[in-house]
C-alpha positions in Angstrom: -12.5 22.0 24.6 -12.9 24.3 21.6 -14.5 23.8 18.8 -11.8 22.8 16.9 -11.1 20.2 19.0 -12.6 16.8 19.2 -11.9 14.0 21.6 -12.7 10.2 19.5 -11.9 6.7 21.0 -10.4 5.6 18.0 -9.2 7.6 14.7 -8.3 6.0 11.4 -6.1 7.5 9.5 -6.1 6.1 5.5 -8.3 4.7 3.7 -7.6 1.7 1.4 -8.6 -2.4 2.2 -6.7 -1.9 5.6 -8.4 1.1 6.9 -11.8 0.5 5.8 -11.3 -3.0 7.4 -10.3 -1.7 10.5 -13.2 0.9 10.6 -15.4 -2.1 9.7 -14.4 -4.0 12.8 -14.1 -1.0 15.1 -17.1 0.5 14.2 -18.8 -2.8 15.1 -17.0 -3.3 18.7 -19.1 0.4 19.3 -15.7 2.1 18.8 -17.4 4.9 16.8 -14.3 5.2 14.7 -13.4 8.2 12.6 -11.5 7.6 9.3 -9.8 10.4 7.3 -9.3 9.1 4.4 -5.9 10.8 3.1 -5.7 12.7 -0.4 -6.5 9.5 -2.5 -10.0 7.8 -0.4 -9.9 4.4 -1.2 -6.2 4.2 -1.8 -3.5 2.4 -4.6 -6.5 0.2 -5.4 -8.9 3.1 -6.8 -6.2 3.9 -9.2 -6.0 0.1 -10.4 -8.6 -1.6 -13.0 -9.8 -5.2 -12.6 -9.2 -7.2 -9.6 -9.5 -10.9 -9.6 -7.5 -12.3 -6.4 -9.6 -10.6 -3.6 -12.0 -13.3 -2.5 -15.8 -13.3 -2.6 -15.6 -11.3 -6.1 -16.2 -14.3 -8.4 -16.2 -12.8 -11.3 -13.2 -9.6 -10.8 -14.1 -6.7 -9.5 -13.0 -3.0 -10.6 -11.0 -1.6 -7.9 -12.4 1.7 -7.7 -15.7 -0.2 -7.0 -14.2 -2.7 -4.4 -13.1 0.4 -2.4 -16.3 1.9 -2.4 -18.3 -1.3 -1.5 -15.7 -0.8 2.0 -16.4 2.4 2.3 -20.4 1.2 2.1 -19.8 -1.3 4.5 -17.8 0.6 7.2 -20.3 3.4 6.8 -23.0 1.0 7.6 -22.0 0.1 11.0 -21.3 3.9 11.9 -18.4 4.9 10.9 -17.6 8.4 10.2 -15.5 8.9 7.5 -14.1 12.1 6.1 -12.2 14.1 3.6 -8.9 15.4 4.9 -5.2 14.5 5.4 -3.0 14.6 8.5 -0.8 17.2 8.8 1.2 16.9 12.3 1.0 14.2 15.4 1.5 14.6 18.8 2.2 11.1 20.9 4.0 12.5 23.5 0.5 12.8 26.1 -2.9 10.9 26.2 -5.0 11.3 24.5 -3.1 10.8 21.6 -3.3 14.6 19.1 -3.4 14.7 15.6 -4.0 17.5 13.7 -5.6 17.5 10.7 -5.9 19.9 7.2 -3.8 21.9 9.5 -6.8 23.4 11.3 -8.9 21.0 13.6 -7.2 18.9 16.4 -8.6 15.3 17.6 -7.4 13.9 20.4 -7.8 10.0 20.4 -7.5 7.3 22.7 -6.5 4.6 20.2 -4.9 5.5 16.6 -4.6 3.5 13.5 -2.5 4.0 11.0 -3.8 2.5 8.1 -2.1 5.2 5.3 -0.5 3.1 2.8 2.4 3.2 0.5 2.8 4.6 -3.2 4.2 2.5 -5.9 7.8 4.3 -7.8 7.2 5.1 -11.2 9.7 6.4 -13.7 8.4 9.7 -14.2 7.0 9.4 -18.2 3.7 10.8 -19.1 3.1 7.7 -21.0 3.5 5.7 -18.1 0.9 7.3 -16.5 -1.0 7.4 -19.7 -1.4 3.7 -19.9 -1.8 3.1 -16.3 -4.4 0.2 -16.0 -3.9 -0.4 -19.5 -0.8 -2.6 -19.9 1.0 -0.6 -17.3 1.2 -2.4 -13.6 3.5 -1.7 -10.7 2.2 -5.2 -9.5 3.1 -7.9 -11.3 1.5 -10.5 -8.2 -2.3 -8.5 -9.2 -1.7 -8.0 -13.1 0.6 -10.7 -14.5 -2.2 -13.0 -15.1 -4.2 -10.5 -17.8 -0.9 -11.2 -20.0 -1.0 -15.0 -20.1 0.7 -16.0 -23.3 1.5 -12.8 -24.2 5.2 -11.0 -24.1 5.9 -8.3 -21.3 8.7 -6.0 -19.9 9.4 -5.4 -16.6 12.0 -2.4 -15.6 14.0 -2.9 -12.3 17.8 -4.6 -11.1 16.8 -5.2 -6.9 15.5 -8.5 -5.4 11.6 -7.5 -5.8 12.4 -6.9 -9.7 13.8 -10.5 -10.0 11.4 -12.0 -8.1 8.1 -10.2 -10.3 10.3 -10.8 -13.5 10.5 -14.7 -12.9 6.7 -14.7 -11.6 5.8 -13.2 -15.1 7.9 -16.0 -16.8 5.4 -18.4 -15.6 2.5 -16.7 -16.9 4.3 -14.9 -19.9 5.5 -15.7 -22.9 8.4 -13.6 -22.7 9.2 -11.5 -20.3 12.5 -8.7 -21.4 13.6 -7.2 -18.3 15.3 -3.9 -18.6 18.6 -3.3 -16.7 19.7 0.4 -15.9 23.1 -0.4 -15.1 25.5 -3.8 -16.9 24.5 -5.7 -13.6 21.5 -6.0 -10.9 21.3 -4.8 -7.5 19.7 -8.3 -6.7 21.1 -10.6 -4.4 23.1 -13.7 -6.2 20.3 -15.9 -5.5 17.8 -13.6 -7.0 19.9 -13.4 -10.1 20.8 -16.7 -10.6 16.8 -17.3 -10.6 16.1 -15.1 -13.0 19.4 -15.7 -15.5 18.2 -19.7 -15.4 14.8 -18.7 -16.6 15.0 -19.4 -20.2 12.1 -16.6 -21.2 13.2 -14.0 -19.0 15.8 -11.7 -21.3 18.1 -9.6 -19.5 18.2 -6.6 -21.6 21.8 -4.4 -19.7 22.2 -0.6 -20.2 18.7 -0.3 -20.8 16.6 2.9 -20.2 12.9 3.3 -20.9 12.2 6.9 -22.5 8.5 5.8 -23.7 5.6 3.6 -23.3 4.4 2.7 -26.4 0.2 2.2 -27.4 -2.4 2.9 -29.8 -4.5 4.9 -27.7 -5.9 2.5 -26.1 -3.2 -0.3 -24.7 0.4 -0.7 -24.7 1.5 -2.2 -27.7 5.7 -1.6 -26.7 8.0 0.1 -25.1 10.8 2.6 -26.6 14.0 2.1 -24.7 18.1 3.3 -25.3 21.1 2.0 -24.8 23.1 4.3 -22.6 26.1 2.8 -23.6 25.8 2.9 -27.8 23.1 5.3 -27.9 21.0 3.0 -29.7 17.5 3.4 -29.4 14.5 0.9 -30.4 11.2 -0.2 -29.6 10.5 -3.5 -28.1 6.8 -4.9 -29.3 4.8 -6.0 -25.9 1.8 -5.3 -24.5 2.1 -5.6 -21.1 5.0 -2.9 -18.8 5.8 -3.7 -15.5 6.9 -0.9 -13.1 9.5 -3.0 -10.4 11.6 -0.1 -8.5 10.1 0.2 -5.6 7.8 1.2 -3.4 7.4 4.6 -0.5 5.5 4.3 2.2 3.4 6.9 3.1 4.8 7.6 6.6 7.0 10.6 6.9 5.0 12.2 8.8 5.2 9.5 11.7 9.3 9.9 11.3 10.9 10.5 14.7 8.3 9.4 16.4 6.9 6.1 15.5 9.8 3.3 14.9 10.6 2.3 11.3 13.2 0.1 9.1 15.1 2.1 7.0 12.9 2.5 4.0 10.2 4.2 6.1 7.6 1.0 6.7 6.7 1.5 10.0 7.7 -1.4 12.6 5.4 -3.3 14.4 5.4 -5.9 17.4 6.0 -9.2 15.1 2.4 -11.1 15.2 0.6 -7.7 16.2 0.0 -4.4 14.7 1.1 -2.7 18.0 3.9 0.2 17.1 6.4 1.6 19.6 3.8 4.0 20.9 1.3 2.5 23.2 -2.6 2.9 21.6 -1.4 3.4 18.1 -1.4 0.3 15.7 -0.5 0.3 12.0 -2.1 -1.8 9.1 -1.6 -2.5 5.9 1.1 -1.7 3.1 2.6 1.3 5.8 4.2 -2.0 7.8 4.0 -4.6 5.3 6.9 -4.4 2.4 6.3 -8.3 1.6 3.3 -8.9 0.3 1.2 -5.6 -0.1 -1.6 -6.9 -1.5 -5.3 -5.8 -1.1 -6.4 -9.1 0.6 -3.2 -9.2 3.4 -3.7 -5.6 4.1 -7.1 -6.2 5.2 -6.4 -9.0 7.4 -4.3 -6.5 9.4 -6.9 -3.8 9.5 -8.9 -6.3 11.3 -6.0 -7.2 14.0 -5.8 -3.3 14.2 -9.4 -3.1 15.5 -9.7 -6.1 17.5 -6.2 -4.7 19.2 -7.6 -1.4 19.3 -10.7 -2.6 21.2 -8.4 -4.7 23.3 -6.2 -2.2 24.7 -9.4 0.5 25.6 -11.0 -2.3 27.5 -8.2 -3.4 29.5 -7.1 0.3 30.4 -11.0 0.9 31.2 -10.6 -2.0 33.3 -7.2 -1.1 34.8 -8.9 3.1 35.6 -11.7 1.1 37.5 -9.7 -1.4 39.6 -7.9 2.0 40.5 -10.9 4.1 41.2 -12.0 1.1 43.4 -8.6 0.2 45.2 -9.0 3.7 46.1 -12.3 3.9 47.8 -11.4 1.0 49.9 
């Protein structure tokens, strides 16, 4: 084996709630896990401010903090985590390759898959600007810092409608800004949202700037495609709803997937179509993607992980021994 090459029994790729959770577990079951942590360590929630929902954090937590209490944690039980993406896999032959940064080759006997997905933004440097500070792509983990207070929201699918009428029980007023003169959202979904009496359907809407004093968001400057009408609507709170990428082209062809990219898993497991390689987190989940739910699968990742090494361990001896006898 050369010395770009290393053999590991079980190798994490991501970072984030879900990988550090997994390497938590693994690292504990004397898996001696490896974790590269991707181009972002720590994941969606090290570019987010305060959390409140994750238990055990009484008092909110900042996220770049919570993600580097997990990465204490899974260090402390052994895990070795590194710097570096994945470039190319190789889950054809066992042990399982991955090549990473392009130069150095593991071969692993178990793989997770732990690598997240990236929330769609509109592309404004403003946006970006404010991010953390009255700009969310989750309305689920933010809404509740805008109690009382009025907010926009810009999206037309189903996960738009549903965020803009979860606002409207927090918000004052919620305006949600439609691209088009009608949603993408299912009927049901729309019918929610048009029989919320403080959710206001703004049509032909499109958002050319987020609005603040330097500090917060205090509006947002949209136009009317159709009139060519442009104002500003006061509100200190913008909600990013178009979607969401998951970070798994590089598994295309080769691990199974729904047609947005989230990679498909045995329902109740986090076993893939590949035997030895699991997948956690926000890669497979496009329901809930939150902090808390994405660690609950890094732990089924591990514990399956650890299940499937023992049980071919046990299946290599019962061999070895069938064939002395």
């Amino acid at each position: 084996m050369s010395q770009d090459t290393e053999h590991v029994k079980c190798l994490i790729i991501g970072s984030g709630p879900a990988g550090y959770t997994a390497a938590i577990y693994a690292a504990r079951a004397d898996l001696k896990p490896v974790l590269y942590t991707g181009m972002i360590a720590g994941g969606q929630l090290t570019q987010t401010t305060d959390v409140e929902n994750f238990p055990g954090y009484p008092q909110g937590i900042m996220g770049p903090e919570m993600m580097e209490d997990f990465r204490k944690q899974a260090e402390r039980f052994g895990t070795d985590i590194r710097f570096g993406y994945v470039s190319s896999v190789d889950f054809t032959s066992f042990p399982r390759k991955v090549v990473v940064d392009e130069t150095v080759t593991i071969l692993a006997d178990t793989v997770i898959i732990s690598t997240g997905a990236s929330a769609k933004w509109l592309g404004l440097e403003s946006e970006q600007k404010y991010n953390g500070f009255g700009v969310s792509a989750c309305a689920v983990c933010d809404g509740f810092f805008f109690k009382g207070q009025d907010v926009a929201l810009v999206g037309a699918g189903d996960t738009a409608a549903e965020e803009a009428t979860y606002l409207a029980k927090l918000c004052r007023k919620v305006y949600m800004l439609v691209r088009r003169d009608e949603f993408r959202a299912s009927k049901a979904m729309v019918n929610r949202v048009l029989a919320t009496p403080n959710i206001e359907v703004v049509y032909n809407t499109e958002t050319k700037e987020i609005v603040g004093d330097g500090q917060a968001v205090t509006g947002v400057k949209v136009l009317n495609n159709k009139t060519g009408e442009e104002k500003v609507i006061d509100v200190t709170g913008f909600f990013v709803a178009i979607g969401h990428h998951p970070n798994t082209d590089i598994f295309k062809g080769i691990i199974d997937m729904d047609e947005t990219g989230y990679i498909k898993t045995v329902p109740g497991t986090t076993q893939t179509n590949v035997e030895g390689v699991f997948c956690c987190g926000d890669a497979q989940d496009s329901v809930y993607r939150q902090a808390v739910t994405a660690a609950g699968t890094g732990c089924m990742a591990a514990l399956e992980a650890e299940r499937y090494l023992a049980a071919k361990e046990y299946a290599e001896d019962a061999e070895v021994i069938a064939k002395a006898v």
